[in-house]
Each structure stands twice: as structure tokens, then as C-alpha cells.
C-alpha positions in Angstrom: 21.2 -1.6 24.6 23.8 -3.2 22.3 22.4 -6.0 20.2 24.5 -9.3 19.7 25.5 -9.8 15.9 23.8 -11.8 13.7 25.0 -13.5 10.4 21.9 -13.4 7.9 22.3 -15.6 4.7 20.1 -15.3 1.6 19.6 -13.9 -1.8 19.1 -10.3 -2.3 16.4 -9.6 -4.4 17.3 -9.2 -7.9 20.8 -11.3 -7.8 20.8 -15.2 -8.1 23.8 -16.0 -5.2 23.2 -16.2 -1.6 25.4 -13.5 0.4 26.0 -13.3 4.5 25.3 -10.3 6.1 26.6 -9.8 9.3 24.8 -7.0 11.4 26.7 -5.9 14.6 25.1 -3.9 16.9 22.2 -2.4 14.3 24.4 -1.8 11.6 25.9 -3.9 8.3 29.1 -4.4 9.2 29.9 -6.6 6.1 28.1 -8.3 3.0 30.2 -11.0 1.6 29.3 -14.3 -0.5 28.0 -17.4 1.7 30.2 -19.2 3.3 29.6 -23.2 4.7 29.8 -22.3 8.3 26.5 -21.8 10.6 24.5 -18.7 10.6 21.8 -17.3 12.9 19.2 -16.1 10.3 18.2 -17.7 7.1 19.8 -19.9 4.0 20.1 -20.2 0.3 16.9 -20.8 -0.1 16.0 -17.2 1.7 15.0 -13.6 -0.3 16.6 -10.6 1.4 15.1 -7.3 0.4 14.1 -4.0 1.8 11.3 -3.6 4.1 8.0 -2.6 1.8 5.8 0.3 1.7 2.4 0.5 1.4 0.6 3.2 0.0 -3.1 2.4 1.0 -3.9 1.2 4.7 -7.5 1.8 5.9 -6.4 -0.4 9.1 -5.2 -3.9 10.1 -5.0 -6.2 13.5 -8.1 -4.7 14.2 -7.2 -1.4 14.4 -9.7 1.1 12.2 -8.2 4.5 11.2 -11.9 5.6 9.7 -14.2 7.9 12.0 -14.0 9.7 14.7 -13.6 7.0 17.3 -9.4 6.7 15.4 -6.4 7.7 17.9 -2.6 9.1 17.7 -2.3 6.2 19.7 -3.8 3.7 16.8 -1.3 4.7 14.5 1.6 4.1 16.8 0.3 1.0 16.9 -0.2 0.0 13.8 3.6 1.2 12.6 4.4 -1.5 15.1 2.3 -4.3 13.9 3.3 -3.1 10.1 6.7 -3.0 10.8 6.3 -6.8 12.3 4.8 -8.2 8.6 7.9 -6.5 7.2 6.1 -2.8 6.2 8.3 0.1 7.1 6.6 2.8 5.3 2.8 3.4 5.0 0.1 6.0 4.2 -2.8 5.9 6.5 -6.0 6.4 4.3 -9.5 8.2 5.1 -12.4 7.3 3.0 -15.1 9.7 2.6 -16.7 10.9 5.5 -17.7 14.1 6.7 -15.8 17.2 6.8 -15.6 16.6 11.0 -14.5 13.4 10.6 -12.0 13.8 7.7 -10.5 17.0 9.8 -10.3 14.6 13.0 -8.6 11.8 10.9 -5.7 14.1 10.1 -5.3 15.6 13.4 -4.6 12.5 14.7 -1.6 11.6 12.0 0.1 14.8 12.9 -0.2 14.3 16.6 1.0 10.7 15.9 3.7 11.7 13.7 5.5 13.9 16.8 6.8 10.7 17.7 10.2 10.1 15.4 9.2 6.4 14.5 6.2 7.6 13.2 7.2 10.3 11.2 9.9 7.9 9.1 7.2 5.3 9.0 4.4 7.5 7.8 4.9 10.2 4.8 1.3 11.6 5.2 -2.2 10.5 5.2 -4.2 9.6 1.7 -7.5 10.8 1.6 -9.3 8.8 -0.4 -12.5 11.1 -1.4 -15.2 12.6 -0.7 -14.3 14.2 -4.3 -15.3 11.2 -6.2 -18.1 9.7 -8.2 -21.8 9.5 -6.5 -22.9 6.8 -8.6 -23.5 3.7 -7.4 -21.1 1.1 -8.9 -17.9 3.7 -9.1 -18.5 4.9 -5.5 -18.1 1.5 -4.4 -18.3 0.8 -0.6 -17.9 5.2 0.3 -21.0 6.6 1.7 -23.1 8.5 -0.8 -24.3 11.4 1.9 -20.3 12.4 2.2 -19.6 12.5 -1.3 -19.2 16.0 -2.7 -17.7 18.3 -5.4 -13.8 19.3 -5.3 -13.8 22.2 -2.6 -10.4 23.9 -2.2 -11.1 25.6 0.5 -12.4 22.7 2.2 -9.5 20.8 1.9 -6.9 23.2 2.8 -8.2 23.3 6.2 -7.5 19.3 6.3 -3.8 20.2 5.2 -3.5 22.8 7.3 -4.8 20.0 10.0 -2.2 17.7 8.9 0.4 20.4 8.6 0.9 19.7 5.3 1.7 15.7 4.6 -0.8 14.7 2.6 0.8 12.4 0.8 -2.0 12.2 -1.7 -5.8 12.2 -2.6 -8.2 10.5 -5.0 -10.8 12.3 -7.3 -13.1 11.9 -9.8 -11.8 13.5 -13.0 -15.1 13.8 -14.4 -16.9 15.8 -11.4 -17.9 19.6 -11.9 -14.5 21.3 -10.7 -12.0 18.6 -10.6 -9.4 20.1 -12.9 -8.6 23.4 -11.5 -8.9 21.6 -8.2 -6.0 19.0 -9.4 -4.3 22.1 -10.2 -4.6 23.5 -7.3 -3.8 20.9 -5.4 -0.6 19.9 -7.1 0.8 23.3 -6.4 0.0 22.5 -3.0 2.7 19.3 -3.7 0.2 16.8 -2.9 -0.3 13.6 -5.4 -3.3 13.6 -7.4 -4.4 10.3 -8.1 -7.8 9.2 -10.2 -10.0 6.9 -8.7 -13.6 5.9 -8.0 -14.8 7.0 -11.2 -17.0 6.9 -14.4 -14.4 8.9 -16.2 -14.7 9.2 -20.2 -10.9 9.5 -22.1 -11.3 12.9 -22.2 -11.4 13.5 -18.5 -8.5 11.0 -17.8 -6.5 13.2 -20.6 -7.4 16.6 -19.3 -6.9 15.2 -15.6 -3.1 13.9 -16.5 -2.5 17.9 -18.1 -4.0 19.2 -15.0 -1.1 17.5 -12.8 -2.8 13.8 -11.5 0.0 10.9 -11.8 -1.7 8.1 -10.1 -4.4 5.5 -10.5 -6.0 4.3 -6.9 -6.4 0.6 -6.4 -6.7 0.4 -11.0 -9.8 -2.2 -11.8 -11.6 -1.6 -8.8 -14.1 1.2 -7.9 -15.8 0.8 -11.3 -19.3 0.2 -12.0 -19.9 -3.6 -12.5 -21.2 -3.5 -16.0 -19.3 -1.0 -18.6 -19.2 0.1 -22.4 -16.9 -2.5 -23.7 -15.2 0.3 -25.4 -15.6 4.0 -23.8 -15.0 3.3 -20.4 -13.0 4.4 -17.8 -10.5 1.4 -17.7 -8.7 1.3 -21.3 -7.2 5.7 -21.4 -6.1 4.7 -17.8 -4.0 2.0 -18.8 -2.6 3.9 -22.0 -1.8 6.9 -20.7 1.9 6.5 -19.7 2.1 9.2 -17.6 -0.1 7.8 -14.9 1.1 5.0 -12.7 -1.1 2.6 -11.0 -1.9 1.0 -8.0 -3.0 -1.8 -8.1 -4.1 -4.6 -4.9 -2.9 -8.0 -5.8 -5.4 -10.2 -3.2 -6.3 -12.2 -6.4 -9.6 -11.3 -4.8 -9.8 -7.6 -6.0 -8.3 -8.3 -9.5 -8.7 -12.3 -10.6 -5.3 -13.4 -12.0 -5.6 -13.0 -15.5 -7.3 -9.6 -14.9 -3.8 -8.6 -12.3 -1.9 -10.3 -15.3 -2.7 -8.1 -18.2 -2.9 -4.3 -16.1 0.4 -5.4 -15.6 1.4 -6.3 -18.9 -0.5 -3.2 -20.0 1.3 -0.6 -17.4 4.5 -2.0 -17.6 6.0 -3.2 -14.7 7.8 0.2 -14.4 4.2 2.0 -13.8 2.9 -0.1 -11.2 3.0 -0.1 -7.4 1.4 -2.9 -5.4 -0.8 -2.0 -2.3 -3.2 -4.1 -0.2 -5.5 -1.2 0.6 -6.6 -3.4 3.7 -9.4 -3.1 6.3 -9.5 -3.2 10.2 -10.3 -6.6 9.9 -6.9 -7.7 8.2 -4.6 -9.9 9.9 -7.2 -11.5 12.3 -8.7 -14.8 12.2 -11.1 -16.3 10.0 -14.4 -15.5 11.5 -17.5 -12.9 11.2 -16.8 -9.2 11.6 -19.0 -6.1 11.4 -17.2 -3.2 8.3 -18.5 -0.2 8.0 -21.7 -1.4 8.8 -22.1 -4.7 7.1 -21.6 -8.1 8.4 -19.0 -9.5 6.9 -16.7 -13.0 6.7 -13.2 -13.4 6.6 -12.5 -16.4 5.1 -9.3 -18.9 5.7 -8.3 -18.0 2.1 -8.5 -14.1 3.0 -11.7 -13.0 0.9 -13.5 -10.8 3.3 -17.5 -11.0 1.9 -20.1 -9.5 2.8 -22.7 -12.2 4.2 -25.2 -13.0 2.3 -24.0 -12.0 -0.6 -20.4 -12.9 -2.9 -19.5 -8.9 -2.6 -15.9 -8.3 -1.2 -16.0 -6.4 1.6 -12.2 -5.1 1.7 -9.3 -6.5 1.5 -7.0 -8.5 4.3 -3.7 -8.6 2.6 -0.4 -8.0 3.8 1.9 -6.9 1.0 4.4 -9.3 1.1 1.7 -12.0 -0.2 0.7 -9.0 -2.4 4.3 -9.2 -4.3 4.5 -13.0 -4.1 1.4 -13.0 -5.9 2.4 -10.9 -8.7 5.0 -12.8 -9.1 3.7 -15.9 -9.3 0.6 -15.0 -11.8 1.5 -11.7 -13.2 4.4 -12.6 -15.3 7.0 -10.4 -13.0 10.0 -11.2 -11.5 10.3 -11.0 -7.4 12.5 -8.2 -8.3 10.1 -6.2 -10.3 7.3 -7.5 -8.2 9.4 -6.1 -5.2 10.4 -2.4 -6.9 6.4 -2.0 -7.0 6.1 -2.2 -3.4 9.6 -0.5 -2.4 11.6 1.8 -5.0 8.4 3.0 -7.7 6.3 4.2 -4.6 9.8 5.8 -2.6 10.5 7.7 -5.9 6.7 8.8 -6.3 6.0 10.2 -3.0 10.0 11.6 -2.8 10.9 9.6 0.1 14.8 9.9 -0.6 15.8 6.4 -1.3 14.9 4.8 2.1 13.8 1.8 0.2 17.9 1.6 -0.7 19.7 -1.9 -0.9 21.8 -3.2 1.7 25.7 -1.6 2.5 28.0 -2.2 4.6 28.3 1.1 7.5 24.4 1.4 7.1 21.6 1.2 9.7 20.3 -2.8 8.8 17.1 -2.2 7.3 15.8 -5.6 5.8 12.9 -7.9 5.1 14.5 -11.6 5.1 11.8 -14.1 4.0 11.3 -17.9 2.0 8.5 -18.4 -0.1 6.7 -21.4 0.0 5.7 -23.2 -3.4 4.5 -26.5 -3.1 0.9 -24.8 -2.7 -1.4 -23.4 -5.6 -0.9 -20.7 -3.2 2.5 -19.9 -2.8 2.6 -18.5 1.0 6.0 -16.4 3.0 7.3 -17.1 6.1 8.9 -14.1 7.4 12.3 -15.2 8.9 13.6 -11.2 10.2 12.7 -7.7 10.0 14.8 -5.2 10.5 14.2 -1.4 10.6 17.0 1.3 10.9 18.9 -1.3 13.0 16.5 -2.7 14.8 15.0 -6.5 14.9 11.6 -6.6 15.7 10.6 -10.3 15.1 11.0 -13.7 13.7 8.8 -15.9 12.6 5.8 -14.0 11.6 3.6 -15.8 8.7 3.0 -12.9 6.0 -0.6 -14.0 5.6 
């Protein structure tokens, strides 16, 4: 069914003037400057970008994608819920777990991905382990009894299971085997990235000649007391050739600790993820996670009870990028290239993170940012995806 037009008015991310865009029927039929007259969506004081893509999702709105009780139908559902925060691409990720369960997990992206809107939304599936460090501290919140060495064999049967799209998966540089298994799995086209690990420079540097390119969630899954020196977090942050991810809660990484990866990185070598749990975008209250009874807090901080541990992470991205923004010395337009164009040109999605043009389907995230708060918050004003409207009026928590 035909849509009416609508006449948006904001500023595209990365200019300084406010444009109208009038979409007719799905598609931008022009992009001019403002004008004085009335519109139906937005003002000059509204951002207009792409819709984002996030690289890490575990679950949200109280759907969990971990274990074997995960269905096609969950991750139907959550493209839909995504798509409503202004998330048009994601990569479903599987922590460690069991061969069974790890086999099951990707089953149910390919079955999901038979339906169109799911394949655009969803490149492939992350699986994020079991190849990673069994010490306590690095491991972080991934059960020890699943943890393993790199096993080829293993995980060709999870690609063959997923026909292929995985997008990516995190290892240990430093466990017996992980080199020829980067290798290996590189030929395969998968992404490589480095993460939950005790990793000396040497491992980082033969990991990077071995094919990995990526740093999972960079300042987090490390143990909580390192050499001040040899550790695993300085050759990550000088080796250019690996860009990192990097979850801007202000929870996972305190501000001046988001602040200087950045600066260290370059803005050009980060992508911003929120690498959020089941529990995300539901109200403050207690929660069981993977075992532990946790809190979700008004500010977002999920902690385990009982203790000040973090246990996950509830952001959406948008707050993600406003974050960096605001603390990390970034502009909203590098701040919003680490969670559209650097992760679309990583995982090859063909430039569906593309700006606005007239004859195109309308794909667009229109949204104000709020910054009379410490905090500064979003207020999503219209999503759009391939022509579509989904909602108005969503906060981006």
C-alpha cells in the first residue's frame, strides 16, 4: 500500500544546514535546502543520518539469542525491534557454549535469514568463542567448561550450519593453535577478530600476519589487574592494522578510558557496538543473566546483585554514538561513521550505510539530541528502512 509523502527537515550528519527531504511513496523524491513552510517530520535542530549497524547483539527487549531454548522466530523479531531504535544492520552473537548449542545457534540464523528482511538486516552470526582464554579475568562472564582450543574442524561444521555467513569470530591469539586457525579461517572469508585474552605483543603481532583485523569490545574481557607495561592492551592499540570495537555505555569503558582508545585508534579504526544482553531495552528492575541475579538500573548499568560487577550491557547504539561524541573528543559525524560506514566497509556490506539521494529507497535515522542533561539523551523522531517507516517517537535509551 502506497504511503502519503512526508517532508523531513534536519541536518545531515556531517553538514551544518538543515535540508528537506521529501519522501513519496518510499522513495526520496528530492533533497533541497529548508524552506519556512511546515513539514511533517523534524526541524533545524534535527540530525538525519543512516540507520546504524551493530556488530555485537547477544539480545535485547527480552529476547536471548544464547542457548538452545533461541528461535528463527527471535531473530525476526528482534530485526523488528532493532530496526524501531534506528538499527538496520546487525550480527547476532553466540558466546561460548557447547558444540550443540553453538551448532543450534546458527541453524537458527540461516533458517531466519530465508526471510528477505532478515537477510539485508543480518550479514551473519559472530561467534564470540569458545576459542578464547580460560583464565579467569580474560574469560570474563563465558563459561569455563565450554572454552576450548581452536578446532577447525569443529567449526566448519558451524559454517557449514550457517551456510557460510559468519560474519566473524573472536579468539585468543595466545592459545595453542590460534594462528594456523586465523589462517584458516580467513581463507574461509570470515573476520578474525582478537578478544578475551591474556595476549603478550608477540601474539597480537603474529595474530595481525596470520590474517585477524579486529579487536572485540577493546578494554574489556581483560583481567582486572595487569603488567603496567606487557599487557595485552598497549600492541592492540598500536598496531594500525587492527580496528576496534569498542562499547561506549560509559559503563564498560569510563569516559576518559573511551576518550583515549579513541584518541589512540584514531577515529578511522574504531567501530561503536553495544554488545547488549537480553535484558536491554526493558525497565529498570531485577533480571536473572546467564545465571546471576542481576539489576538494571534507571541509568542503564546492569550489576550483578550483590556485587558492583557489570553484568552486560543495555545500550542502544544511538546513545552509544552520542556518547562518543560528547566525551570522546569526536564529531557526530565520526562518531556516526563508527557505527555505519567503518563496520559496512569491514564486513563488505556494499555501501548500504550510503547517504541520502534523490530516486533512492528512504533509508534514514532522523533524531535530536538532548543536552541540557550531564547525560545528553536522543529522541528518535523517524526511521526509515528501504522505504519503509516503522515508528516515531521511540526514546533511544
Amino acid at each position: 500500500m502506497a504511503q502519503r509523502n512526508h517532508t523531513l527537515r534536519g541536518v545531515p550528519v556531517g553538514e551544518t544546514s538543515p535540508v528537506d527531504v521529501v519522501v513519496q511513496d518510499g522513495t526520496v523524491l528530492s533533497i533541497g535546502p529548508a524552506g519556512t513552510g511546515p513539514v511533517d517530520i523534524g526541524s533545524p535542530d534535527t540530525h538525519i543520518g543512516a540507520p546504524l549497524f551493530d556488530i555485537q547483539v547477544n539480545g535485547a527487549f527480552g529476547i536471548n539469542l544464547q542457548g538452545r531454548d533461541a528461535r528463527a522466530e527471535d531473530i525476526r523479531a528482534l530485526c523488528d525491534q532493532l530496526a524501531a531504535v534506528g538499527i538496520s544492520h546487525w550480527i547476532p552473537t553466540l558466546i561460548t557454549g557447547s558444540f550443540e548449542d553453538t551448532l543450534h545457534g546458527c541453524q537458527i540464523v540461516t533458517e531466519a535469514r530465508r526471510d528477505p528482511t532478515v537477510r539485508r538486516a543480518v550479514p551473519g552470526v559472530h561467534l564470540e568463542g569458545p576459542y578464547i582464554s580460560p583464565k579467569d579475568g580474560p574469560r570474563g562472564a563465558h563459561p569455563r567448561a565450554h572454552v576450548r582450543r581452536p578446532d577447525i574442524a569443529e567449526f566448519d561444521r558451524w559454517l557449514e550450519a550457517a551456510e557460510g555467513q559468519i560474519a566473524y569470530t573472536t579468539v585468543a591469539p595466545e592459545v595453542p593453535g590460534a594462528f594456523d586457525f586465523i589462517r584458516q579461517v580467513t581463507a574461509r572469508g570470515v573476520v578474525v577478530s582478537l578478544g578475551h585474552h591474556a595476549a603478550s605483543a608477540d601474539d597480537v603481532a603474529d595474530a595481525v600476519e596470520a590474517g585477524a583485523c579486529l579487536c572485540t569490545h577493546l578494554g574489556n574481557g581483560l583481567a582486572s589487574s595487569i603488567h603496567r607495561h606487557e599487557n595485552p592492551l598497549w600492541p592492540q592499540l598500536a598496531e594500525d592494522r587492527l580496528t576496534a570495537s569498542l562499547i561506549a555505555d560509559l559503563e564498560h569503558l569510563p569516559a576518559p578510558m573511551l576518550k583515549t582508545l579513541v584518541r589512540a585508534k584514531g577515529a578511522e579504526r574504531v567501530i561503536l557496538t553495544s554488545d547488549c544482553v537480553h535484558i536491554a531495552g526493558l525497565p529498570p528492575g531485577r533480571y536473572s543473566l546467564t545465571g546471576s541475579d542481576v539489576e538494571l538500573t534507571d541509568t542503564g548499568r546492569i550489576r550483578v546483585i550483590g556485587t558492583d560487577m557489570l553484568g552486560g550491557s543495555a545500550l542502544m547504539l544511538l546513545q552509544g554514538v552520542i556518547n562518543a561524541t560528547r566525551v570522546a573528543d569526536l564529531t557526530l559525524a565520526q562518531a556516526y561513521a563508527s557505527a555505519t560506514t567503518i563496520p559496512e566497509t569491514l564486513f563488505a556490506l556494499n555501501n548500504r550505510c550510503a547517504p541520502l539521494r534523490p530516486g533512492a529507497p528512504a533509508d534514514l535515522l532522523a533524531f535530536t539530541i538532548d543536552q541540557t542533561t550531564p547525560r545528553w539523551t536522543a529522541q528518535i523522531q523517524a526511521v526509515y528502512i528501504e522505504g519503509k517507516r516503522l515508528q516515531q517517537d521511540i526514546a533511544s535509551g
